[in-house]
C-alpha positions as CSV (number, residue, x, y, z in Angstrom):
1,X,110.6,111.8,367.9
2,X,114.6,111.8,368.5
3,X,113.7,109.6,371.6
4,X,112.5,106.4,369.2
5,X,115.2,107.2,366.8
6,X,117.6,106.6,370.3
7,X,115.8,103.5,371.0
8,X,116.2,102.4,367.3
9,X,120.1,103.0,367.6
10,X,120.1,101.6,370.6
11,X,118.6,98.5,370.1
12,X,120.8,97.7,366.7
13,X,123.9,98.9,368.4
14,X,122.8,95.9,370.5
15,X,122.1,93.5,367.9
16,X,125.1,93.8,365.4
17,X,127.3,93.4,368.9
18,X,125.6,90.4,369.6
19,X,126.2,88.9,366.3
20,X,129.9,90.0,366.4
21,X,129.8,88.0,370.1
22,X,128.7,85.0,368.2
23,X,130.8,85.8,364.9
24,X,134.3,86.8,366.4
25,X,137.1,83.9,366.8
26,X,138.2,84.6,369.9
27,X,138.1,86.4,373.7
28,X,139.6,89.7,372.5
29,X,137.5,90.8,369.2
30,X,134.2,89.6,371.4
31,X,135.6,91.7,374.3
32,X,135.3,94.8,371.6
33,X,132.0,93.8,370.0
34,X,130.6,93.2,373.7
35,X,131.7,96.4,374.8
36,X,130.9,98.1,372.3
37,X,127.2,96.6,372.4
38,X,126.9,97.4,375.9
39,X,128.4,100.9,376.1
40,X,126.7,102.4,372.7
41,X,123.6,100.6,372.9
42,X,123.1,100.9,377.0
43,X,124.0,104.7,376.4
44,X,121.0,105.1,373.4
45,X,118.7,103.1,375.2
46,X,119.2,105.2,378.4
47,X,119.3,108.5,376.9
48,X,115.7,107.7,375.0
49,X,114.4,105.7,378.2
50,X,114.9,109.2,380.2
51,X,113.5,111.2,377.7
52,X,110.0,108.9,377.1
53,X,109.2,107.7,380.3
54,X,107.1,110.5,382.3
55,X,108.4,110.7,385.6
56,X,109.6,112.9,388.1
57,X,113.2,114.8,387.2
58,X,114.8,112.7,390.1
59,X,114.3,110.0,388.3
60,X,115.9,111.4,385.3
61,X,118.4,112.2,386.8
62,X,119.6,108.7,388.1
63,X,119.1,107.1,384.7
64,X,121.5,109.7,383.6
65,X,123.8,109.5,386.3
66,X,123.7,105.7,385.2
67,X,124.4,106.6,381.7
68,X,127.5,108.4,382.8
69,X,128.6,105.5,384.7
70,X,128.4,103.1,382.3
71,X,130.4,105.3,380.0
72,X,133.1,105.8,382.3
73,X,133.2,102.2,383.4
74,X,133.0,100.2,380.9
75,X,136.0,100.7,379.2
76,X,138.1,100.4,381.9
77,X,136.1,96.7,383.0
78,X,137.1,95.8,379.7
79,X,140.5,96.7,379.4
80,X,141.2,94.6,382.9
81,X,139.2,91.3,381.4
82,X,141.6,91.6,378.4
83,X,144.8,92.4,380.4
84,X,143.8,89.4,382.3
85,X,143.7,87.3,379.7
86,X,146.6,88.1,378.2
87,X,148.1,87.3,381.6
88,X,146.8,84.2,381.9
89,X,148.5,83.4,378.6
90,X,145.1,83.2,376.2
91,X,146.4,83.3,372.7
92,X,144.8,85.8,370.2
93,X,143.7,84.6,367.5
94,X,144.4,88.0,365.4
95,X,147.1,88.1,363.2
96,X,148.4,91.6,365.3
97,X,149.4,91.3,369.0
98,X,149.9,94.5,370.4
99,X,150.7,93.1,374.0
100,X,153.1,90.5,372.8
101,X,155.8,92.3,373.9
102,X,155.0,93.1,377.5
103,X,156.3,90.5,380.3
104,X,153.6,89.0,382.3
C-alpha cells in the first residue's frame, strides 16, 4: 500500500513542477520547479518502482543506487546551469538577486 501512495506523490511532485516550468517567468524559478520535479518525484517514483516490481534484489539494488544518485546529483547539475546563467549575464526576473554582487 505505501508503494502506490509513493507513486501517487511521485507522480504530482511531477505534475505541479511541470506547471511551475510552464508558469515561472524566467530561467531561475523554472530551474527550482524543474529540480524540484525531477529530484522529489524521480525519488518517489523510484522508491515505489523498487518496492512493486517483483524482481531479483540486484535489481533493487541498482534502482536504489539510482535513487541515491539522483539525489546527490541533481542539486549540484542545477546549481552549475544557474551559475552559468548568471555568468552569461541572464537577468532574473525576481525582484531579489542574491548573486548580484559576485563579479563574473
Amino acid at each position: 500500500m505505501i508503494e502506490y501512495a509513493l507513486l501517487a506523490m511521485g507522480t504530482s511532485i511531477m505534475v505541479f513542477g511541470a506547471l511551475g516550468i510552464l508558469r515561472f517567468p524566467d530561467v531561475y524559478t523554472r530551474l527550482h520547479a524543474s529540480t524540484k520535479c525531477d529530484t522529489g518525484g524521480a525519488l518517489s517514483i523510484l522508491i515505489a518502482t523498487a518496492l512493486i516490481i517483483p524482481a531479483p534484489p540486484m535489481i533493487k539494488v541498482k534502482i536504489l543506487v539510482l535513487t541515491f544518485l539522483i539525489v546527490m546529483i541533481n542539486p549540484m547539475i542545477s546549481h552549475a546551469i544557474a551559475r552559468g546563467a548568471h555568468r552569461s549575464g541572464v537577468e532574473p526576473k525576481v525582484v531579489v538577486d542574491m548573486y548580484a554582487r559576485d563579479n563574473p
